[in-house]
C-alpha positions as CSV (number, residue, x, y, z in Angstrom):
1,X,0.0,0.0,0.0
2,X,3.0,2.6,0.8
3,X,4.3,1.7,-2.3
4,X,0.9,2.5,-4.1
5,X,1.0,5.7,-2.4
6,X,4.2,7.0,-3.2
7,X,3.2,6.1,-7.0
8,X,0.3,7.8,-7.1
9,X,2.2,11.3,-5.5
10,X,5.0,10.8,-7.8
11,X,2.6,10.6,-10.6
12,X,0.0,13.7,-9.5
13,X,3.1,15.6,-8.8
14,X,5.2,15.4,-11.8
15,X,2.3,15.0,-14.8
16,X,0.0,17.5,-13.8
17,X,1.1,21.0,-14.6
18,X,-1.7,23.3,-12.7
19,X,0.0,22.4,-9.8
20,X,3.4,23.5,-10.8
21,X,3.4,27.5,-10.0
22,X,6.7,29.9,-11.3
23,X,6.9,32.1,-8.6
24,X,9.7,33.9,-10.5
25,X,7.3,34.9,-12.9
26,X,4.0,34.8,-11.4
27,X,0.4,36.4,-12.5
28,X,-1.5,38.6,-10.7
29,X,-4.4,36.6,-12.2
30,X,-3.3,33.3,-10.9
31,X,-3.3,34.7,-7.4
32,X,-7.1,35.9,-8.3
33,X,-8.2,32.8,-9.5
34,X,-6.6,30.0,-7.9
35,X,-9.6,28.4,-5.7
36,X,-8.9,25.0,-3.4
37,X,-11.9,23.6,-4.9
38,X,-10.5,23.2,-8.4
39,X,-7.3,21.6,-6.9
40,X,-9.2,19.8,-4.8
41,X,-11.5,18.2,-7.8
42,X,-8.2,17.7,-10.2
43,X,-6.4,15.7,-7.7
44,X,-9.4,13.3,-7.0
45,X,-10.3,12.8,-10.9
46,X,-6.4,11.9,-11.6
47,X,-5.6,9.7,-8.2
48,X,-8.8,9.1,-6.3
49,X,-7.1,6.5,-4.1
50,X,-4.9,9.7,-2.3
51,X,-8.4,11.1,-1.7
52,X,-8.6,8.9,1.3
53,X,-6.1,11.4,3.1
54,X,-8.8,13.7,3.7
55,X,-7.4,17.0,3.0
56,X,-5.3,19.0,0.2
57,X,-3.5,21.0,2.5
58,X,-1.4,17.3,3.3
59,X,-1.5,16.1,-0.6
60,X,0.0,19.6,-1.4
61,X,2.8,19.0,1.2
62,X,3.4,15.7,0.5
63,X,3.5,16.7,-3.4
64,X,6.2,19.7,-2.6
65,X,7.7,17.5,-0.4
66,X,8.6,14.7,-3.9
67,X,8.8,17.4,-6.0
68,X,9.8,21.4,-5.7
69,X,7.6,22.4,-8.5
70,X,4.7,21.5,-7.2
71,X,3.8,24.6,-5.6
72,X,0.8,25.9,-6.6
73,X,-1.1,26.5,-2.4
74,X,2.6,27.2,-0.9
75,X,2.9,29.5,-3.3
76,X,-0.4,31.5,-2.8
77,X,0.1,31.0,0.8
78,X,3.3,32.8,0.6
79,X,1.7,35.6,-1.2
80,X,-1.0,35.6,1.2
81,X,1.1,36.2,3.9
82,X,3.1,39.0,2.8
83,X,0.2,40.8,1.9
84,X,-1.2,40.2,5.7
85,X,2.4,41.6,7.3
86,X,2.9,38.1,8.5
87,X,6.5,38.1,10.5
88,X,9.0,36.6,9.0
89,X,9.7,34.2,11.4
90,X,6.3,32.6,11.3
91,X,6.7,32.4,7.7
92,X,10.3,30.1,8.2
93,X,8.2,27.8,10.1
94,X,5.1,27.2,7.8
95,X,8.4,26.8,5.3
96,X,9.7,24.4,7.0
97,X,6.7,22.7,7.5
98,X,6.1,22.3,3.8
99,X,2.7,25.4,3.7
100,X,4.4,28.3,2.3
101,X,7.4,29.0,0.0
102,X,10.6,30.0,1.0
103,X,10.5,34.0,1.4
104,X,13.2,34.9,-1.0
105,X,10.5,32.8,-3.3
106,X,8.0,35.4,-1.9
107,X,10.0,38.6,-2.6
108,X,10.5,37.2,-6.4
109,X,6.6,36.5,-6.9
110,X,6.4,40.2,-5.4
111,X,8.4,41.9,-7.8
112,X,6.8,40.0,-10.9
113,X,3.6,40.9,-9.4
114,X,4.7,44.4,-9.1
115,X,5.5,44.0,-13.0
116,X,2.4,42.6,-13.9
117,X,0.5,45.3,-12.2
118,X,2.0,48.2,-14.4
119,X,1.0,46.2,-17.1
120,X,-2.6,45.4,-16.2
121,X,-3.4,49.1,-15.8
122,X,-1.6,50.0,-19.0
123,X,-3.2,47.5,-20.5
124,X,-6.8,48.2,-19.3
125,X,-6.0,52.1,-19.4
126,X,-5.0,52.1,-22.8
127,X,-8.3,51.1,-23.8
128,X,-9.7,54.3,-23.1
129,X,-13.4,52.5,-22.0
130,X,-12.4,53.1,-18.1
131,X,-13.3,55.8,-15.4
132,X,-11.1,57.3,-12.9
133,X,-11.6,57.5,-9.0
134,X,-9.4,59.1,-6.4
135,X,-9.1,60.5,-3.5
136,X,-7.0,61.7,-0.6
137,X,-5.4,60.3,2.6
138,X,-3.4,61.6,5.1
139,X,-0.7,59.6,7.3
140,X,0.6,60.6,10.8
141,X,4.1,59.0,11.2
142,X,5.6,59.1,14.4
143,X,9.2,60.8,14.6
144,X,11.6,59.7,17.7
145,X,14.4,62.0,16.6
146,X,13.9,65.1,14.2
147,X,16.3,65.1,11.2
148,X,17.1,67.8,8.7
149,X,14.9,66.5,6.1
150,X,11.8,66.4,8.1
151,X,12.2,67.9,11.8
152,X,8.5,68.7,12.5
153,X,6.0,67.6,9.5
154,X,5.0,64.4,10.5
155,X,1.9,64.2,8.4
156,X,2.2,63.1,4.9
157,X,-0.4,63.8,2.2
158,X,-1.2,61.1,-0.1
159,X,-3.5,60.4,-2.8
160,X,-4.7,57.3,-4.2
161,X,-6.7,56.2,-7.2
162,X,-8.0,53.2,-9.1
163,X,-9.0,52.5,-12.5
164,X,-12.7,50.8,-13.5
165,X,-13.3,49.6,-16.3
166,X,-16.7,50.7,-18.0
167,X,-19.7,48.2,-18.4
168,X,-23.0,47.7,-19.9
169,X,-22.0,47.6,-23.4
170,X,-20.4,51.7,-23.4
171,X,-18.4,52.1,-26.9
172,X,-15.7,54.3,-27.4
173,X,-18.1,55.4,-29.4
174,X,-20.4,56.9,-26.5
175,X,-17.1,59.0,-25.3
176,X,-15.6,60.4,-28.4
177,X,-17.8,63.6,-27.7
178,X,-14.7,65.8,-26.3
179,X,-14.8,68.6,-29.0
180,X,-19.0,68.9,-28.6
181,X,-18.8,69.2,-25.0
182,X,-16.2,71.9,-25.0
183,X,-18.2,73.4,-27.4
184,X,-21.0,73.5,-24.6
185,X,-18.7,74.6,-22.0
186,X,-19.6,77.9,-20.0
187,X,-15.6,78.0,-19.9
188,X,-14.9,78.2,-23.5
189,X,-14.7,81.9,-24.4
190,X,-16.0,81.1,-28.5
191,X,-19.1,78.8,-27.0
192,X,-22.5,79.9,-27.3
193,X,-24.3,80.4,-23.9
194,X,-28.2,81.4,-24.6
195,X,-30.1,81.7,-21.5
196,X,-33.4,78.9,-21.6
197,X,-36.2,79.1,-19.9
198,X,-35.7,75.4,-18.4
199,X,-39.6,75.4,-16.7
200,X,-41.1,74.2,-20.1
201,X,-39.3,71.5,-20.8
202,X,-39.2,70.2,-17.4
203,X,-41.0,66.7,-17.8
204,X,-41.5,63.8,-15.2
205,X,-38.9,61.9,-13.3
206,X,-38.1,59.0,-15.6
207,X,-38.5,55.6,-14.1
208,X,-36.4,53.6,-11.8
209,X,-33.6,51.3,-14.1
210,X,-32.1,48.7,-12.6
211,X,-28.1,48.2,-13.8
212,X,-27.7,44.8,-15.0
213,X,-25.9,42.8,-12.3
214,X,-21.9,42.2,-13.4
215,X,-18.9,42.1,-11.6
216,X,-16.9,44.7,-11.9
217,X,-13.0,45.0,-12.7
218,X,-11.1,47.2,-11.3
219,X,-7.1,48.1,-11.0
220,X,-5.7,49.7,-8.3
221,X,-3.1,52.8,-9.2
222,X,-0.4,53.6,-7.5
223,X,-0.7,55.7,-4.6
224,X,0.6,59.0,-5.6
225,X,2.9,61.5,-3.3
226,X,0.3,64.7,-4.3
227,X,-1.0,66.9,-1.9
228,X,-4.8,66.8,-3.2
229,X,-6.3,69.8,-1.2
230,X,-4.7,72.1,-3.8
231,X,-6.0,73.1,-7.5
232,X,-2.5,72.2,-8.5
233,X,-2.4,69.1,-6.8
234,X,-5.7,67.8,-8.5
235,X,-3.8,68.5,-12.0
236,X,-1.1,66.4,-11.0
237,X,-3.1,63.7,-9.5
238,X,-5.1,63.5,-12.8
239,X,-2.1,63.8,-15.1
240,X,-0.2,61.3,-12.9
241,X,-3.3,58.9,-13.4
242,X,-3.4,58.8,-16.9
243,X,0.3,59.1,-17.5
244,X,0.0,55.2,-15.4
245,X,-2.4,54.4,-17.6
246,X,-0.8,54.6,-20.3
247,X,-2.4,57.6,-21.9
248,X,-1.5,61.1,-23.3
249,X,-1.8,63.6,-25.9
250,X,0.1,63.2,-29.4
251,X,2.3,65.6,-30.0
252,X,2.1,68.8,-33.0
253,X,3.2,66.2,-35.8
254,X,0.3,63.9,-33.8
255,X,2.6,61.3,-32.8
256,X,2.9,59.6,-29.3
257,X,5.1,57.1,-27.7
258,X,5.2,53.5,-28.8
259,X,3.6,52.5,-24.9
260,X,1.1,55.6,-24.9
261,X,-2.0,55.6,-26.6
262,X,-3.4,59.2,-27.8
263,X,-7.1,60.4,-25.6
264,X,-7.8,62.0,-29.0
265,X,-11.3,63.3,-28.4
266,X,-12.4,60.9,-26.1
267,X,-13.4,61.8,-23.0
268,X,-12.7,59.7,-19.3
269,X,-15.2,59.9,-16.4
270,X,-13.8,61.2,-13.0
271,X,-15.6,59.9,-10.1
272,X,-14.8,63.0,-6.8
273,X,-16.3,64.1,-4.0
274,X,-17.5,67.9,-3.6
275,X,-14.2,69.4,-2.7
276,X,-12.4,67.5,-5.1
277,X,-15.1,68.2,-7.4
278,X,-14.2,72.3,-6.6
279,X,-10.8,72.0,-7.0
280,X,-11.0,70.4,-10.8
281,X,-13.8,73.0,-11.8
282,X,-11.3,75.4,-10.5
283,X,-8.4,73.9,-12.2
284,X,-10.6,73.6,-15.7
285,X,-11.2,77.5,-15.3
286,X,-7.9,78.3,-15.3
287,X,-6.5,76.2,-18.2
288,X,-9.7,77.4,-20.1
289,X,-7.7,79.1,-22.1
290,X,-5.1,76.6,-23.4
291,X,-4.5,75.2,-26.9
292,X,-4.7,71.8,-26.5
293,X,-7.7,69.6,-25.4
294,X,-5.6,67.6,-23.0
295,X,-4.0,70.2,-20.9
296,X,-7.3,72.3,-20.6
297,X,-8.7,68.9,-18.7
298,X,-11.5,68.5,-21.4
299,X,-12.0,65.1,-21.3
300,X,-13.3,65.3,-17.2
301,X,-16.6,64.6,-17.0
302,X,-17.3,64.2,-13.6
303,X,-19.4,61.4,-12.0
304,X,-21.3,62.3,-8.7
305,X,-19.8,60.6,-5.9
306,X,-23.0,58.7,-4.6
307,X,-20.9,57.4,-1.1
308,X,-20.7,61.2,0.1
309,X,-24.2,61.9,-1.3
310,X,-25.7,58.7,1.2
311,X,-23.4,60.7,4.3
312,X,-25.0,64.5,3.6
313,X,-28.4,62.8,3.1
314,X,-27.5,61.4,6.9
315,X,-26.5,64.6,8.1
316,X,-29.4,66.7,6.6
317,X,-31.4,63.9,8.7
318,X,-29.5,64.8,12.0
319,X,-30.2,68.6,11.3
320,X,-33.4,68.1,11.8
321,X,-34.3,65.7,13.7
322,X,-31.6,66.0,16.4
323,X,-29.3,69.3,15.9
324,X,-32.1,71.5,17.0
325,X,-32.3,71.9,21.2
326,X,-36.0,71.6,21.5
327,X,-36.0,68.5,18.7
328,X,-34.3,66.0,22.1
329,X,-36.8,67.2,24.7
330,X,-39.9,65.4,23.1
331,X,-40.6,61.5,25.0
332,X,-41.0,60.3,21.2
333,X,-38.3,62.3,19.8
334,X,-35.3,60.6,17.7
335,X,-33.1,61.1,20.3
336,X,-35.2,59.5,23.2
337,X,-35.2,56.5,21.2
338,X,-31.2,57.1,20.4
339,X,-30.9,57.1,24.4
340,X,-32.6,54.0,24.6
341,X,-31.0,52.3,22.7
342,X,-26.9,53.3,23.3
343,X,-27.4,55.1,27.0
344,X,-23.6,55.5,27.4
345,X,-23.0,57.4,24.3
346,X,-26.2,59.5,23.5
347,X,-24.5,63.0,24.8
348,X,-21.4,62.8,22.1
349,X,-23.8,61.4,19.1
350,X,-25.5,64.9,19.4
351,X,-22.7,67.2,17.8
352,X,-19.7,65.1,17.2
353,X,-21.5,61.9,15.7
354,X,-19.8,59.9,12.8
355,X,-21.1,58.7,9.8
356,X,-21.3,55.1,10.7
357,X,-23.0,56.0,14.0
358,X,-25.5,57.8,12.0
359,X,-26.2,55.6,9.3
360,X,-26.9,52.5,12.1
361,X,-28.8,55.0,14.5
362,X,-30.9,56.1,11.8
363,X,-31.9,52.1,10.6
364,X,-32.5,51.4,14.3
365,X,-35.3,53.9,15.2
366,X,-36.4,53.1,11.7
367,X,-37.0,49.9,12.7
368,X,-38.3,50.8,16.3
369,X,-40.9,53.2,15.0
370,X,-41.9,50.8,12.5
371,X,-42.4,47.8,15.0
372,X,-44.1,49.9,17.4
373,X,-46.5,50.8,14.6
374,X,-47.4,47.1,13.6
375,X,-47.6,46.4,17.5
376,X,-50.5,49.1,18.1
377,X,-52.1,47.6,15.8
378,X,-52.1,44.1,16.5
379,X,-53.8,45.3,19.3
380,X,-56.4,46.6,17.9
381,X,-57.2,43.2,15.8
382,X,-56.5,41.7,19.7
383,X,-53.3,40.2,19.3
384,X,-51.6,41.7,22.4
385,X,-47.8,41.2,21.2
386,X,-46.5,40.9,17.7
387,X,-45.6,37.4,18.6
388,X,-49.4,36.5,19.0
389,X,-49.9,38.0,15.9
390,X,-47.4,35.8,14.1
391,X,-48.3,32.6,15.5
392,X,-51.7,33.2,13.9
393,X,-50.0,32.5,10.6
394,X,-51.2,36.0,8.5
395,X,-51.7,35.2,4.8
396,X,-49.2,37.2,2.7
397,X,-52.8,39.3,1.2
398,X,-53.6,40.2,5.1
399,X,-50.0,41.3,5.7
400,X,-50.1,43.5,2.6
401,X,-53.1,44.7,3.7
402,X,-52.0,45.5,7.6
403,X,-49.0,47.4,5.4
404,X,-50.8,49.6,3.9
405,X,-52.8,50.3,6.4
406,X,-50.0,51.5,8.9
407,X,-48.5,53.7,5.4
408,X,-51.1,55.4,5.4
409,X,-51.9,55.8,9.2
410,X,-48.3,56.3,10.5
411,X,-46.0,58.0,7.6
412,X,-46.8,61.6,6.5
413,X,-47.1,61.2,2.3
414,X,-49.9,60.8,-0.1
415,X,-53.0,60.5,1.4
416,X,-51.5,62.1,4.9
417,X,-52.1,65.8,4.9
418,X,-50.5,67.0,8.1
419,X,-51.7,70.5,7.1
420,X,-55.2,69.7,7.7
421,X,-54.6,67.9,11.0
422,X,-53.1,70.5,12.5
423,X,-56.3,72.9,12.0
424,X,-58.1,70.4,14.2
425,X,-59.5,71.6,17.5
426,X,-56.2,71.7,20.2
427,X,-57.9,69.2,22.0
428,X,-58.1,66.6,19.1
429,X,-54.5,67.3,17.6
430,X,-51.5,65.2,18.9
431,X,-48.7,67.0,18.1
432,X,-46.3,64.1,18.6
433,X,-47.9,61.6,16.4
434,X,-48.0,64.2,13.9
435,X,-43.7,64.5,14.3
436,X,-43.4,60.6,14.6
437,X,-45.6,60.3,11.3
438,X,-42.8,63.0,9.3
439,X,-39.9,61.3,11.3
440,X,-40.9,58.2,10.0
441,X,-41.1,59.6,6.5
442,X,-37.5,60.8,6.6
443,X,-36.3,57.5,7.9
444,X,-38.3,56.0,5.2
445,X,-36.8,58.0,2.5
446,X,-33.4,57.5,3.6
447,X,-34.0,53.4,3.6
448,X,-35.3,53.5,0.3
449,X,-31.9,55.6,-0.5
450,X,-30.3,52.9,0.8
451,X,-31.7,49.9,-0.7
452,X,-31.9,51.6,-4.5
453,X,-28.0,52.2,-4.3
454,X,-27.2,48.6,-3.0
455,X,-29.7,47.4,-5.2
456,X,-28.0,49.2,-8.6
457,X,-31.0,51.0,-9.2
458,X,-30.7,54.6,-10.7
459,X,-33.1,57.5,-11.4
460,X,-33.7,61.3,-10.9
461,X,-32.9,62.6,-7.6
462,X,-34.4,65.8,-5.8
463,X,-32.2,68.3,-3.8
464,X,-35.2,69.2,-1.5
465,X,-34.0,68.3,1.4
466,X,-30.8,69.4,0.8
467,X,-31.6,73.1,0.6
468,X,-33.7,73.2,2.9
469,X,-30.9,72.3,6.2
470,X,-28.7,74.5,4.4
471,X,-26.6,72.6,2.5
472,X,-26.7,74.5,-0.7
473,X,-22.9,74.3,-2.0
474,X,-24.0,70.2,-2.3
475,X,-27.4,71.1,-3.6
476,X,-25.9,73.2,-6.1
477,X,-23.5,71.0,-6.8
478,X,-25.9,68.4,-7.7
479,X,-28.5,70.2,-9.4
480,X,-25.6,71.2,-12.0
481,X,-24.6,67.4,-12.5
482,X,-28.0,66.5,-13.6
483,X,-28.3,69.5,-15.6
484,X,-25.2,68.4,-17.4
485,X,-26.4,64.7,-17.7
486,X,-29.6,65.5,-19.4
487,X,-29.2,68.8,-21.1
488,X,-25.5,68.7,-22.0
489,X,-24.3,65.3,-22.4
490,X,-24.8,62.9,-25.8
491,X,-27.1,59.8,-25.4
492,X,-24.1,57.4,-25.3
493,X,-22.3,59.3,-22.7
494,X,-25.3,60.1,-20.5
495,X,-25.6,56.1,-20.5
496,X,-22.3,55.7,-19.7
497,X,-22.1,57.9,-16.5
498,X,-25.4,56.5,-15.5
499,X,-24.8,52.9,-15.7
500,X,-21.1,52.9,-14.2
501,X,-21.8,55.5,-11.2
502,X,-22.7,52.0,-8.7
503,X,-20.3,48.8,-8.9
504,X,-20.7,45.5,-7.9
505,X,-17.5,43.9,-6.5
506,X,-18.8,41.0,-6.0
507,X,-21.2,40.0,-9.2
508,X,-24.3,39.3,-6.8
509,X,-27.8,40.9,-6.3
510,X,-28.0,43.7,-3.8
511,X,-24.4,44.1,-3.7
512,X,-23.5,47.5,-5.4
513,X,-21.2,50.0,-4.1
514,X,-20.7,53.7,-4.8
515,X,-17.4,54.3,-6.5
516,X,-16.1,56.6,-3.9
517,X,-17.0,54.0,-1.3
518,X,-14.3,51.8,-3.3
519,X,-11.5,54.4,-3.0
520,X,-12.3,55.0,0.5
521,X,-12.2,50.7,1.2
522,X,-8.8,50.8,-0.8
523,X,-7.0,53.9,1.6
524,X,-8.4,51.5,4.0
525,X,-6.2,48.7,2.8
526,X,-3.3,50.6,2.2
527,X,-3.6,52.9,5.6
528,X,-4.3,50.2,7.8
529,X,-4.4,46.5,6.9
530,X,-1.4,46.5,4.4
531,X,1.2,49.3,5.5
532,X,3.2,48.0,7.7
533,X,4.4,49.0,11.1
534,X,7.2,50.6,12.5
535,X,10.3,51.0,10.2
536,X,8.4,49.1,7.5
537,X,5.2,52.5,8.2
538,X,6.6,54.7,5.5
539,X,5.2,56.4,1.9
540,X,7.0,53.8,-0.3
541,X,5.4,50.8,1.6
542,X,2.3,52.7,0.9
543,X,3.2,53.4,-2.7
544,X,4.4,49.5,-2.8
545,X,1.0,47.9,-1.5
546,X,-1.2,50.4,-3.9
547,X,0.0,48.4,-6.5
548,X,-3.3,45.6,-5.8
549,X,-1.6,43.6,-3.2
550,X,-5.3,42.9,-2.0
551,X,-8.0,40.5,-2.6
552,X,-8.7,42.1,-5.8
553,X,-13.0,42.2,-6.0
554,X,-13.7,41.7,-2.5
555,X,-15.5,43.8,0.0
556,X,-16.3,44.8,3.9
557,X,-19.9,44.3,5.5
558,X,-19.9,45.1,8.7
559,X,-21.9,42.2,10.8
560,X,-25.5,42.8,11.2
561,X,-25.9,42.7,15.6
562,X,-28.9,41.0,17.2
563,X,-30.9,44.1,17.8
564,X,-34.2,42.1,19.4
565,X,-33.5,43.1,23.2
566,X,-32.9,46.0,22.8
567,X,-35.7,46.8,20.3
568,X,-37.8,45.6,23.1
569,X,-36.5,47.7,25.5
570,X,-36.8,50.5,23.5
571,X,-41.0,49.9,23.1
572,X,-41.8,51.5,26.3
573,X,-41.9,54.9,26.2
574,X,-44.2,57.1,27.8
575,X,-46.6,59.1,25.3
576,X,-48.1,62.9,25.3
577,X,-50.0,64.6,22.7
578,X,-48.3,67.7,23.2
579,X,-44.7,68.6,21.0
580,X,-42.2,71.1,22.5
581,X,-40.8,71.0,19.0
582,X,-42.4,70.7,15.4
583,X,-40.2,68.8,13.1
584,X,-40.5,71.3,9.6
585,X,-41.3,70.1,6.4
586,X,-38.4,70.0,4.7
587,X,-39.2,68.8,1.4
588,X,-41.9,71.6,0.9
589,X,-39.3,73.9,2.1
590,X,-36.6,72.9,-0.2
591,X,-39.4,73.4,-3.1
592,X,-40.1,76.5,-2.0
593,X,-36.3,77.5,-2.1
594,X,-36.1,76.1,-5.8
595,X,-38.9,77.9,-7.0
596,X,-37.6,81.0,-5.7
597,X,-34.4,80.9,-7.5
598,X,-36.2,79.6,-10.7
599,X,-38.5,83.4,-10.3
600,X,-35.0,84.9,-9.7
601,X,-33.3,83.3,-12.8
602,X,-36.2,83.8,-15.2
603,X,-36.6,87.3,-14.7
């Protein structure tokens, strides 16, 4: 039987090439798609007998073990490792113990990964069908003994960026609309700018569309030493960007280098957030007047960054509902529920709240508000508890029916006119139903934010609230990016910028990410999972692992807690009719604003 054995791991090892891996020239792609299920499956079709052994991870030792070129796990393991920091004496002793390769095999696979990489995003920049996202991030390095060179700035400004390629069918076709752009440019001192009366041709919201589900493929640039909080800055970051990609702009005889490919007319999409946003329109004033296309940044077309637009929806919630003094005094206010449910935090989460906090705050008493809903009405079909009322097994008609009933009885909208209630008799009106019914519509409106973007479904989106906290700049900001998609912007490209503004890293349903949110996960990698420590914490470690040392396509979801004691908790409050504060309407109040400056514009 030992003698069958050894035959059959002399025979798997030396006649079947996918396990032999050449770490001196390895693939970024064979690091993304080497799976231990396909090894797994080859090695039991050519010698089921090992298959008694139970495991890989001992066939692939025992294989390296007869023969040094069979190598394919040690050598992702080793990979794996440096990318995770692992210290180098724990990775001697998986060496020695047959599950990694040797770690001058690991700096070899390193450097031809570090090859490859230039030549993937050459290679996908080249094609000209991609969009650019970036972004800043700052590192604090700690300094024992001042030098020279750097006695006191201990903070380093960074900037890094990735390339996406573009999906859903956009041509280069749908780009190559540089020169008709610029010819619509308010910037460009020959274009044509009549003034139109824009109320006319105002028309409907179009419908919801729903981006076909694909993964999506991106390549990480290299981080970049820029300072980004400077109009110069942004020119170099976006010059650096396509200089790594491979493209330019042909010379007076219209020639370029052999390894750069001419932009031409085409045109790339940036995705920024609103201060980046600033500095570029800033930087594209300036160079307004320059000769060539490329050096007068005409090909930006900007892409609204949808991660920062989800955070100022969640702070225009917070002015309203919890920024104001008399909006935490209310028993049934948002922050009575915020103190039940985190009681050793509430004070700090009024002023100096992060966005996290607010995101998960505001889906909590959501889901509070709306339990506490169904439960008064179980009641009043006598079910005492919403567990009663489960156990009598609703049909799905009776729970669509008990739905709409508490839409229309708890959340201010069509068919709710607070207006009217509120010219009630004093002794009829309760003031705090009235503010639960439009808190509820906020949270509402801010879940359905939510699940359109992680759902990849895109449409018109109104500014109301966004005027009416004071948050104009972004309002502005955004009223101007949908002018441009719809007024200024070709068919093709309007398509383009529409069905590439969400990603889906991981090609399943309900799994798309704003673009920005991708930058911000990948200064995440570099800043804190794969920088190093100590000596090793330095701007060319950062510039190093920038260059997709990462589970390329893979993303973070934070773990969904077991909120159903606390929920519970949070159900008895007590209850008054009168409000010592009465939450405003801000969507008729951001209307109001608009039409205002619409009268102010027309005449």
């Amino acid at each position: 039987m030992t003698a069958k054995y050894s035959s059959a791991l002399h025979d798997l090892s030396h006649n079947n090439r996918d396990l032999h891996f050449n770490i001196l020239h390895a693939q970024p792609h064979q690091i993304r798609e080497f799976r231990m299920e396909e090894m797994a499956m080859k090695m039991w079709e050519q010698q089921p007998m090992l298959w008694s052994l139970k495991t890989i991870t001992i066939l692939s030792q025992l294989l390296h073990s007869r023969y040094r070129k069979c190598n394919a796990l040690q050598s992702v393991m080793g990979v794996f490792l440096h990318s995770c920091n692992t210290p180098e004496k724990v990775v001697k002793v998986l060496t020695r113990m047959g599950i990694s390769v040797s770690l001058t095999s690991i700096h070899r696979a390193i450097h031809s990964l570090k090859s490859e990489c230039f030549t993937d995003i050459r290679r996908l920049g080249r094609t000209l069908l991609v969009s650019y996202a970036y972004d800043n991030f700052d590192v604090k390095f700690s300094t024992g003994i001042p030098t020279v060179e750097g006695p006191q700035d201990t903070l380093v400004h960074l900037t890094s960026g990735t390339l996406i390629r573009l999906e859903h069918g956009v041509t280069a076709h749908d780009l190559r609309c540089g020169h008709n752009l610029w010819e619509k440019n308010p910037n460009n001192p020959n274009a044509s700018n009549p003034i139109q009366d824009l109320r006319e041709s105002l028309t409907a919201p179009d419908a919801v569309e729903q981006i076909p589900i694909r993964r999506a493929h991106q390549v990480p640039l290299q981080a970049m030493k820029i300072n980004q909080s400077t109009v110069s800055g942004n020119i170099d970051a976006l010059m650096d960007m396509l200089a790594q990609a491979g493209v330019g702009e042909a010379d007076a005889q219209g020639e370029t280098s052999v390894d750069m490919t001419d932009l031409g007319d085409m045109v790339q999409l940036i995705h920024e957030d609103l201060g980046t946003m600033e500095w570029v329109i800033s930087a594209m004033e300036r160079r307004a007047i320059d000769l060539t296309p490329t050096s007068r940044l005409q090909f930006v077309v900007f892409v609204f960054s949808l991660f920062h637009f989800k955070m100022a929806a969640a702070d225009a919630i917070w002015r309203i509902l919890v920024s104001p003094d008399s909006a935490r005094k209310d028993t049934t206010s948002f922050m009575a529920f915020v103190t039940k449910l985190r009681p050793a935090s509430s004070g700090k989460l009024t002023n100096n709240v992060l966005f996290r906090e607010q995101h998960e705050l505001i889906g909590h008493v959501g889901e509070v508000l709306c339990l506490d809903a169904w439960r008064i009405e179980a009641r009043r079909y006598g079910y005492l508890t919403l567990e009663k009322r489960a156990e009598a097994k609703p049909t799905l008609e009776a729970i669509d029916k008990f739905a709409v009933q508490l839409v229309t009885q708890y959340v201010e909208g069509e068919g709710t006119n607070l207006y009217q209630m509120k010219n009630r008799l004093a002794v009829q009106c309760d003031k705090q139903h009235e503010n639960t019914m439009r808190t509820h519509h906020y949270l509402l409106l801010y879940e359905e934010l939510l699940y359109s973007m992680n759902e990849g479904n895109i449409g018109l989106s109104r500014d109301n609230i966004f005027r009416a906290v004071g948050k104009h700049k972004y309002a502005n900001r955004m009223l101007l990016f949908m002018h441009q998609l719809y007024n200024v912007y070709p068919v093709g490209l309007r398509r383009a910028v529409r069905y590439n503004m969400l990603v889906n890293l991981t090609g399943r349903a309900h799994h798309f990410r704003a673009v920005d949110w991708v930058v911000e996960l990948l200064n995440l990698f570099i800043k804190e999972m794969y920088g190093g420590e100590g000596s090793n914490y330095t701007t060319n470690v950062f510039w190093t692992m920038a260059l997709n040392f990462l589970l390329s396509g893979l993303s973070y979801a934070h773990g969904t807690k077991n909120m159903t004691a606390t929920f519970n908790d949070s159900e008895q409050i007590p209850r008054r009719t009168e409000a010592k504060y009465e939450i405003p309407n801000a969507l008729d109040r951001g209307a109001a604003i608009i039409t205002a400056e619409s009268a102010v514009v027309v005449t």
